[in-house]
KEKE-3310 file (N, C-alpha, C; in steps of 0.2 Angstrom, whole numbers, plus 5000, padded with zeros to 4 digits):
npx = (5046:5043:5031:5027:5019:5013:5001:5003:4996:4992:4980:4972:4983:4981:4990:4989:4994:4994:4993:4997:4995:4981:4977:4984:4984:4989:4999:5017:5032:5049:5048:5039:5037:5049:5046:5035:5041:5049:5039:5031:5042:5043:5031:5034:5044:5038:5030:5017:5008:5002:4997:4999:4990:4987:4981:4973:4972:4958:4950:4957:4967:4981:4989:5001:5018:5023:5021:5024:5034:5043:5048:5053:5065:5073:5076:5082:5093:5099:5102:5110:5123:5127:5117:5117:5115:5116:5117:5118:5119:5103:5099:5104:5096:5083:5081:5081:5070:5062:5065:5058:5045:5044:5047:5036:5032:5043:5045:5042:5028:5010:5003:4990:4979:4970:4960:4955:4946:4958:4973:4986:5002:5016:5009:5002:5012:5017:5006:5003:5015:5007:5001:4989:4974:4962:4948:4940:4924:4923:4937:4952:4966:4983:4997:4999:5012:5019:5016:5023:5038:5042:5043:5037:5043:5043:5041:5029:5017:5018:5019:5006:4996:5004:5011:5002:4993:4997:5005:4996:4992:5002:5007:4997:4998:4984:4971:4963:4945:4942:4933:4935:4949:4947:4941:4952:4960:4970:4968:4963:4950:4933:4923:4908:4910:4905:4907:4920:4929:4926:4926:4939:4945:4939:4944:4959:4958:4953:4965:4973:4972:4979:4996:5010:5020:5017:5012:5022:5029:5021:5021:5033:5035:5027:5031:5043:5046:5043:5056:5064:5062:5065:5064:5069:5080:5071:5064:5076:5081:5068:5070:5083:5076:5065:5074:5078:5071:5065:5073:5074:5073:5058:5054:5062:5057:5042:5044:5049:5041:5030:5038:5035:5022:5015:5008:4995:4991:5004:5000:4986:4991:4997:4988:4979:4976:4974:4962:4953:4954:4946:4936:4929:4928:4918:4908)
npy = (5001:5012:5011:5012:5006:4998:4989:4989:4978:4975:4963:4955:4943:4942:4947:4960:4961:4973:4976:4991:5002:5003:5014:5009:4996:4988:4986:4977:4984:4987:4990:4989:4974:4972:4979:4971:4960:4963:4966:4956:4948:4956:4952:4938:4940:4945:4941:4940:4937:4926:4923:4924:4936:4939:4954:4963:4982:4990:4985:4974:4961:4960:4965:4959:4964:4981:4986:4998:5003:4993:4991:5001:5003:4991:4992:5004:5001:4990:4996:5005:4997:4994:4989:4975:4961:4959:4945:4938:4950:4951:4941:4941:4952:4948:4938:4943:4949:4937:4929:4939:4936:4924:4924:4922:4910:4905:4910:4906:4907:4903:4909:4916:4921:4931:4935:4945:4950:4952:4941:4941:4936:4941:4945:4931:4925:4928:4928:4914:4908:4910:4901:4896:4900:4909:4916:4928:4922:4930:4930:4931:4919:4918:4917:4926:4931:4920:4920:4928:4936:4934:4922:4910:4913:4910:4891:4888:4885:4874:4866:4867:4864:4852:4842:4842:4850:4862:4863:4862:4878:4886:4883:4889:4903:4905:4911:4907:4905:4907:4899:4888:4884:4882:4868:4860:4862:4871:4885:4886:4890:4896:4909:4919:4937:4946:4937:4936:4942:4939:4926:4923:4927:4920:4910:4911:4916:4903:4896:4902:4897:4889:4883:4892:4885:4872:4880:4882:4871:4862:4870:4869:4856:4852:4859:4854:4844:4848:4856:4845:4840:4848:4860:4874:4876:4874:4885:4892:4889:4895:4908:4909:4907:4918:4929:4926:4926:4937:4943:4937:4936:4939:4945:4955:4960:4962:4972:4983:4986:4989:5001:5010:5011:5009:5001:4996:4993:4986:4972:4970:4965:4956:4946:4944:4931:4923:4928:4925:4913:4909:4915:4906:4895:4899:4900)
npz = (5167:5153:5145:5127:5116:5120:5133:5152:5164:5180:5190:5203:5203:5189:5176:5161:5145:5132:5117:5110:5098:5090:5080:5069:5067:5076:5072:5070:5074:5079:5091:5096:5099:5106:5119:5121:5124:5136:5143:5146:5154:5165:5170:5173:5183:5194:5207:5212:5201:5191:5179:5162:5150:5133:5123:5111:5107:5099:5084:5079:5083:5078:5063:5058:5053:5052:5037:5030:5035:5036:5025:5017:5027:5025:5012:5012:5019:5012:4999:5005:5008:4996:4988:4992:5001:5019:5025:5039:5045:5044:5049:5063:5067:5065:5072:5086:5085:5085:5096:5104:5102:5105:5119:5126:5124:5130:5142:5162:5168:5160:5149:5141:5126:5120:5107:5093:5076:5065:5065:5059:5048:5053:5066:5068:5069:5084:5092:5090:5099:5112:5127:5127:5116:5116:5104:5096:5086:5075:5069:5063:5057:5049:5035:5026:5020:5015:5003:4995:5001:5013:5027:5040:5056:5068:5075:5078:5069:5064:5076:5082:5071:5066:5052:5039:5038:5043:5031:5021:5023:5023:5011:5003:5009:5013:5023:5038:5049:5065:5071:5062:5067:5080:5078:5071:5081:5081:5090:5106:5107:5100:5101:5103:5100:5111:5119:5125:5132:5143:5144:5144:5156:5163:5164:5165:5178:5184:5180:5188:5201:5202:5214:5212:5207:5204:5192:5185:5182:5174:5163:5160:5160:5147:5137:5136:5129:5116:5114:5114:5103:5093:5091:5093:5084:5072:5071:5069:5055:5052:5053:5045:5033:5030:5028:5018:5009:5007:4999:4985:4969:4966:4979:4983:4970:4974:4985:4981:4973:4983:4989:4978:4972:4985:4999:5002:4986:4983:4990:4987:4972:4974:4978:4970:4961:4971:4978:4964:4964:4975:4972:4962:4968:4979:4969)
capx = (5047:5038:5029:5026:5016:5008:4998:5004:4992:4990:4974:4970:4985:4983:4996:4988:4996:4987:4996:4992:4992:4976:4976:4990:4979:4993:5005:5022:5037:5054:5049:5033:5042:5054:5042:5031:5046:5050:5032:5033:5049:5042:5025:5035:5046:5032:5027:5009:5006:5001:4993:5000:4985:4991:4977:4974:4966:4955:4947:4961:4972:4987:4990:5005:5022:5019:5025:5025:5041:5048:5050:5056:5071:5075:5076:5088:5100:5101:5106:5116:5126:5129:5114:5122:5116:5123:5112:5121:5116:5096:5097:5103:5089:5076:5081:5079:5062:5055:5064:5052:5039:5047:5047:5026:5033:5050:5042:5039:5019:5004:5001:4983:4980:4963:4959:4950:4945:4965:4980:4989:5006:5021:5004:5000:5020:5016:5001:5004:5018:5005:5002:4983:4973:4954:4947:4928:4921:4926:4944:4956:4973:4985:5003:5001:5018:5024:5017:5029:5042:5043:5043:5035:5050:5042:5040:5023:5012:5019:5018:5001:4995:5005:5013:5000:4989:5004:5008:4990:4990:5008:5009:4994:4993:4975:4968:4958:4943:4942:4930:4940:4956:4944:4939:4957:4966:4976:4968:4958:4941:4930:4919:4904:4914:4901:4908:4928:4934:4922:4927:4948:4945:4935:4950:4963:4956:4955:4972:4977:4970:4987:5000:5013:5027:5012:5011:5030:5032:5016:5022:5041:5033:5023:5037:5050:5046:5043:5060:5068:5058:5070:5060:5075:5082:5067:5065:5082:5079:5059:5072:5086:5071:5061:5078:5080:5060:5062:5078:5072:5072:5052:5052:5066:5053:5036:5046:5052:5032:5026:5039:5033:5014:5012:5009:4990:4991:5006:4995:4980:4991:5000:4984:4974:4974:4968:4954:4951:4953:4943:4927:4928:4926:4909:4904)
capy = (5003:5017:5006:5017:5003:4993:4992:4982:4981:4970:4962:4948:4938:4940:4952:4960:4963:4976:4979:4998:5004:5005:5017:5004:4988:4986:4981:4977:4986:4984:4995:4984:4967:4972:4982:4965:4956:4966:4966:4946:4946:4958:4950:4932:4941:4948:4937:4941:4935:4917:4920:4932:4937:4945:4956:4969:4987:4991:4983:4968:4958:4962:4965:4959:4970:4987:4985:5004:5006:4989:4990:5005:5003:4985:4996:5009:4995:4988:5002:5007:4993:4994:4982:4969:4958:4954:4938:4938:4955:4952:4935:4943:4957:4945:4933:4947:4949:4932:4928:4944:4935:4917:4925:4921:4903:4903:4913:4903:4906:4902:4913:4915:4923:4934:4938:4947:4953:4949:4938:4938:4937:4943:4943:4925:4922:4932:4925:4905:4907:4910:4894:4893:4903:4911:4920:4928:4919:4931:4932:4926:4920:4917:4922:4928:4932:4915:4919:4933:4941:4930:4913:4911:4915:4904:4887:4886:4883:4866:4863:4868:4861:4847:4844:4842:4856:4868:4864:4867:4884:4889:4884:4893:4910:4908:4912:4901:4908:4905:4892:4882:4884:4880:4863:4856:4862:4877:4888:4882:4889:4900:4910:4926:4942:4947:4932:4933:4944:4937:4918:4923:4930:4914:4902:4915:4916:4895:4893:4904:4893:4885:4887:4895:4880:4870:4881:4883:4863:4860:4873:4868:4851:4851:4863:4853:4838:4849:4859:4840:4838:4852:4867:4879:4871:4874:4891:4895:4889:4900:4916:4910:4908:4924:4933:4925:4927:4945:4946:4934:4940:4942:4948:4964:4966:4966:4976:4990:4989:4993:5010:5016:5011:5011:4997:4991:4992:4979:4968:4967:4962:4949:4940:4945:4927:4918:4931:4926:4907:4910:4916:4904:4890:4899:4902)
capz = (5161:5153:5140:5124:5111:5125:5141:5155:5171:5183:5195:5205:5201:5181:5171:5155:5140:5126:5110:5110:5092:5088:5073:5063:5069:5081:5066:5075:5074:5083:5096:5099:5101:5113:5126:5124:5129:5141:5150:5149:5157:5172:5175:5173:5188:5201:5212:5213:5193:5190:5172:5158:5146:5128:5119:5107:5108:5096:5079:5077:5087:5076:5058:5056:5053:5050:5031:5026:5040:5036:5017:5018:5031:5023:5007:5011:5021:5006:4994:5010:5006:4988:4984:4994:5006:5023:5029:5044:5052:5044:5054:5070:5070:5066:5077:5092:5084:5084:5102:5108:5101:5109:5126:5127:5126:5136:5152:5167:5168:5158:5142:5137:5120:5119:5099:5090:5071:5061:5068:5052:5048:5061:5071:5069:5072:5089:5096:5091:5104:5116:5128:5124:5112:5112:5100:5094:5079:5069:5070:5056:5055:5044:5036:5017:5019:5012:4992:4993:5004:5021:5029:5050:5061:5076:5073:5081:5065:5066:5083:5082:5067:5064:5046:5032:5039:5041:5023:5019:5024:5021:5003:4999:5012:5014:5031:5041:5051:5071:5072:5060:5068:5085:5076:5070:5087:5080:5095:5110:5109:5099:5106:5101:5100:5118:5128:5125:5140:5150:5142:5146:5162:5167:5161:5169:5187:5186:5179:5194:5209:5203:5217:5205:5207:5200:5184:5181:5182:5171:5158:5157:5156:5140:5130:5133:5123:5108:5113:5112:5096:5090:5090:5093:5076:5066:5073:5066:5049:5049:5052:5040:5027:5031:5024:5010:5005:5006:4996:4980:4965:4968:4984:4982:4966:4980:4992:4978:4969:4989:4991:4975:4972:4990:5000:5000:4981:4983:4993:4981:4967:4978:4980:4965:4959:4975:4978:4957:4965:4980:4969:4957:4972:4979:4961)
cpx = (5042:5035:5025:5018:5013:5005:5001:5000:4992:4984:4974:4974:4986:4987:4991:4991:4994:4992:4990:4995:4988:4977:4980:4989:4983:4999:5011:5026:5042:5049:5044:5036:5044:5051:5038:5036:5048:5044:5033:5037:5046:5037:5030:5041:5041:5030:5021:5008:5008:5001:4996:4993:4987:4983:4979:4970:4964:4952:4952:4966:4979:4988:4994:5013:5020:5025:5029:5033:5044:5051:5056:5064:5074:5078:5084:5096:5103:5105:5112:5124:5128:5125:5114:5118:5116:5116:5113:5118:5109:5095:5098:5098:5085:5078:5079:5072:5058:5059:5061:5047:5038:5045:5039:5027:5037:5047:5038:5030:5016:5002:4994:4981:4973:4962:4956:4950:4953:4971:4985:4997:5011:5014:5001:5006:5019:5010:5000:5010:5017:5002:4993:4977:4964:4952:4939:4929:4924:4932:4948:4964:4977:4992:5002:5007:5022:5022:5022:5034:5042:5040:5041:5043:5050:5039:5033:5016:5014:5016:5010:4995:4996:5007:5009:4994:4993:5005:5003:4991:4998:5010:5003:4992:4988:4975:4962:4953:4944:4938:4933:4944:4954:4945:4945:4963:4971:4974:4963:4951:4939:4924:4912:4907:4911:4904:4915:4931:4932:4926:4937:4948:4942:4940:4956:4964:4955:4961:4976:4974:4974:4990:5006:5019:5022:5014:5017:5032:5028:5019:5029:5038:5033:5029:5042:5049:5045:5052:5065:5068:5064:5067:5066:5078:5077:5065:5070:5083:5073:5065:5076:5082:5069:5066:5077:5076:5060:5068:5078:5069:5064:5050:5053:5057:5045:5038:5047:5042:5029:5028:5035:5026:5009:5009:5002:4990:4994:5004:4990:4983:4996:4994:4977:4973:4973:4962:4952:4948:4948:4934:4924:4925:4919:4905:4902)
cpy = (5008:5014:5013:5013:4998:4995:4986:4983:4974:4970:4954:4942:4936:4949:4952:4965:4967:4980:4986:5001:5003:5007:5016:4998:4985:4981:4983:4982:4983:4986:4991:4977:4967:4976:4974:4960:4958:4966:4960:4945:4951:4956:4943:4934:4944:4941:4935:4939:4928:4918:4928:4931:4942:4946:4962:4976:4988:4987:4976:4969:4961:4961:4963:4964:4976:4988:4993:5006:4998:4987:4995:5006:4996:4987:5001:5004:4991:4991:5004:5002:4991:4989:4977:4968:4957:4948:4936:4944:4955:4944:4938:4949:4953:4939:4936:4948:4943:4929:4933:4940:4926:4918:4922:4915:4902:4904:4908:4900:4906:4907:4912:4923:4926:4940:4938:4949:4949:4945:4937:4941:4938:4941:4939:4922:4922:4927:4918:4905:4908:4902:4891:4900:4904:4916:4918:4924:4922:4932:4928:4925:4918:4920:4919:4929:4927:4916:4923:4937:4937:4923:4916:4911:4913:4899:4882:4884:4874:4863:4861:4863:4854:4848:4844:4848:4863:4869:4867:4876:4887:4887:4887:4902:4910:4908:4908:4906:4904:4900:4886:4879:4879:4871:4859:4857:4868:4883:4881:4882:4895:4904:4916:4932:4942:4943:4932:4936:4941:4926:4918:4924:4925:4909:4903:4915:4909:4893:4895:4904:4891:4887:4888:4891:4875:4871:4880:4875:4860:4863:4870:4861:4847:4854:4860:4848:4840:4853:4852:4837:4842:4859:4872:4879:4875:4881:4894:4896:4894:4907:4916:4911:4913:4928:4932:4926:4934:4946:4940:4938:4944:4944:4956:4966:4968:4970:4985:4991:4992:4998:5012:5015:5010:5002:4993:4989:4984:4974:4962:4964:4958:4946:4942:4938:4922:4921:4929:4917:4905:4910:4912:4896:4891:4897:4895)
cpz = (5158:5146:5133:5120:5112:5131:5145:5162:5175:5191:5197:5202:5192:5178:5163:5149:5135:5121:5109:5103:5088:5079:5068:5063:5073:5077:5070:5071:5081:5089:5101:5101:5107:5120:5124:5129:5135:5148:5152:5154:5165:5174:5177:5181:5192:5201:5214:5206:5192:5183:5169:5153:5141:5124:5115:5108:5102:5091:5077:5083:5083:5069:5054:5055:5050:5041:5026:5029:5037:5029:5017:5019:5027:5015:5007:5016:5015:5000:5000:5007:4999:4985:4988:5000:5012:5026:5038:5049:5050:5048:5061:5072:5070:5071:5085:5092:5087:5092:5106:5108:5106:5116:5131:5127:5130:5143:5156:5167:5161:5153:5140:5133:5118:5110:5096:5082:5070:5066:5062:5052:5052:5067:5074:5073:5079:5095:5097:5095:5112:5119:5126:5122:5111:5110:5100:5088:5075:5067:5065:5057:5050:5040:5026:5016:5014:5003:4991:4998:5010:5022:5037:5053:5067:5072:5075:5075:5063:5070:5086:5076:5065:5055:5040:5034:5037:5034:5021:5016:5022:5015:5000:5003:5013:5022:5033:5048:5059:5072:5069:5065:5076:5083:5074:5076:5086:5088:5098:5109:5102:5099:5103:5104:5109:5124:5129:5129:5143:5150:5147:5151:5165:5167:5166:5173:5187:5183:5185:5200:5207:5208:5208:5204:5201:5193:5180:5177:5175:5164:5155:5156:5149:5135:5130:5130:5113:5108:5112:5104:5091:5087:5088:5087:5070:5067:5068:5059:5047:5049:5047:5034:5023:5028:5019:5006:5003:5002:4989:4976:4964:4974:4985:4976:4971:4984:4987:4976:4978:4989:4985:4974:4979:4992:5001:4992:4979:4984:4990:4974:4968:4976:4978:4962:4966:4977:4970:4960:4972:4978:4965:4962:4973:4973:4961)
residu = (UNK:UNK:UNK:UNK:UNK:UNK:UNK:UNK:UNK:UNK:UNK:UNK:UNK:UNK:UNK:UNK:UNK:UNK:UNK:UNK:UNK:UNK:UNK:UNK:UNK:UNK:UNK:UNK:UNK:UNK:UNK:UNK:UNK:UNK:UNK:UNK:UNK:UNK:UNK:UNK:UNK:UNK:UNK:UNK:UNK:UNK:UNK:UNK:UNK:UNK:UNK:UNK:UNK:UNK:UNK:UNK:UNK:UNK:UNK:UNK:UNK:UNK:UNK:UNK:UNK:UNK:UNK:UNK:UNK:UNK:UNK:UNK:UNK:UNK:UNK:UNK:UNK:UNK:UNK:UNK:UNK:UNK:UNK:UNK:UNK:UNK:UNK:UNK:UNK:UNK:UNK:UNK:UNK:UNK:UNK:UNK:UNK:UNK:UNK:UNK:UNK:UNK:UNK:UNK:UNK:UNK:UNK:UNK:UNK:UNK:UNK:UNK:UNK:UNK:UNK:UNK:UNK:UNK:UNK:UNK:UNK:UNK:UNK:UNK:UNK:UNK:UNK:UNK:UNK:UNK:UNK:UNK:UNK:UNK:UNK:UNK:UNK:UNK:UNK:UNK:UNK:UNK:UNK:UNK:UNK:UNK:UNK:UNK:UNK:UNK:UNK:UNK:UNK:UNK:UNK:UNK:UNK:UNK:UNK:UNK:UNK:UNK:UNK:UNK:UNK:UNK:UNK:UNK:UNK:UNK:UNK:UNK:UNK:UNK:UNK:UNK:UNK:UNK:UNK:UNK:UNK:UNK:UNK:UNK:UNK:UNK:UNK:UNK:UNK:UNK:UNK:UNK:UNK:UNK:UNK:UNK:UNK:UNK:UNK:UNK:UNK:UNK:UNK:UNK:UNK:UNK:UNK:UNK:UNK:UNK:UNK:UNK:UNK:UNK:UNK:UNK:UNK:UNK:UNK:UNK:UNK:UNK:UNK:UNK:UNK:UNK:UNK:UNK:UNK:UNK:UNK:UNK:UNK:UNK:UNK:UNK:UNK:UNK:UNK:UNK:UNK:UNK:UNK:UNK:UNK:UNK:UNK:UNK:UNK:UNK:UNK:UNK:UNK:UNK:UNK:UNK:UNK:UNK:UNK:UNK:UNK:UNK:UNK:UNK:UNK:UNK:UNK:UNK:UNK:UNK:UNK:UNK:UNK:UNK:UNK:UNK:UNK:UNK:UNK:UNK:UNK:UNK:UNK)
# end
């Protein structure tokens, strides 16, 4: 496949993945989703790949969705439609979306999640479906989306967190820095920006002195006690949610203040009173 908005390479048995827009922090779109899903699905078939590795090119792991294209397009389907609705055809796009992002967890082999600088939003959706997760210290994640306009679409902030942490963090949007997330289990490790190719690639190449029957049996293992938990289930519900967040009375109105004041603007007056409540904690 001629991949436009990734890299896919392969060495010594590991497949790597590299979210390539750079100059949009690697904010998703469709087009990005489904070449990821796509790569997944051709390292997870070659025969010579034990270990997939997802990173990011440039300054952040991933930004989240790319908001100035998804407002927009969600905007004119809407007036498209008289105003109107249809919950049906925004659940079957987003369900293709968040099984792209699923695929990091369904695929046979070994997922390991190299991040750096932001995971936030659609980004955090994305990469907490990878099977183990290291980041530099300074790395942040997090899904602001829930004060306004979205819900998680994978049900991995549960999985991971467990229920009164998840609530934590998803009833107030704030972000959690890398060593934290290290220290309650949300990733595996946290590491000094300097040592985390070197840390993945060390983890990588010992995951893959597995024979590859080994990792498949290991991996369908562990996932399927949360897929009997009823992951697929609650998945279902994060995307039914994630519509109806964007189409609430205050979501339509963040979505319209982003096309016309522009989409950082929207942002800053999102979460002008937890940066109010954030300073007033140091203070």
């Amino acid at each position: 496949m001629d991949y436009k908005n990734i890299k896919l390479s392969v060495d010594n048995r590991i497949a790597t993945i590299s979210l390539n827009r750079p100059e949009r922090l690697n904010a998703i779109t469709n087009e990005l989703l489904f070449e990821v899903q796509a790569a997944v699905l051709e390292a997870d078939h070659n025969e010579d790949v034990r270990v997939i590795v997802l990173k990011g090119e440039g300054k952040n792991f991933c930004a989240g969705y790319d908001l100035d294209i998804i407002t927009e397009d969600e905007s004119n389907k809407d007036n498209g439609g008289n105003g109107v609705w249809d919950p049906i055809h925004d659940y079957t796009w987003m369900s293709k979306n968040s099984n792209a992002m699923m695929s990091l967890f369904r695929c046979s082999k070994p997922v390991i999640a190299q991040v750096h600088g932001w995971a936030v939003g659609g980004g955090s959706d994305m990469v907490l479906c990878a099977d183990m997760i290291i980041a530099s210290e300074d790395a942040h994640f997090g899904y602001p989306p829930t004060r306004v306009w979205g819900a998680p679409t994978t049900p991995m902030w549960i999985v991971r967190l467990g229920m009164e942490r998840a609530k934590r963090l998803l009833f107030t949007g704030d972000s959690i820095n890398a060593v934290e997330a290290a220290k309650i289990g949300m990733i595996l490790e946290a590491v000094p920006l300097e040592q985390l190719e070197t840390k993945v690639n060390e983890l990588a190449n010992r995951v893959a002195l597995l024979p590859a029957n080994q990792l498949k049996m290991m991996k369908l293992y562990v996932n399927q006690m949360y897929l009997n938990m009823g992951l697929d289930t609650t998945q279902s519900f994060g995307i039914l949610f994630d519509g109806i967040a964007r189409h609430t009375p205050e979501g339509i109105a963040w979505r319209e203040s982003a096309i016309t004041n522009g989409v950082k603007h929207a942002l800053k007056e999102r979460d002008e009173a937890f940066r109010d409540y954030s300073q007033r904690v140091r203070d």
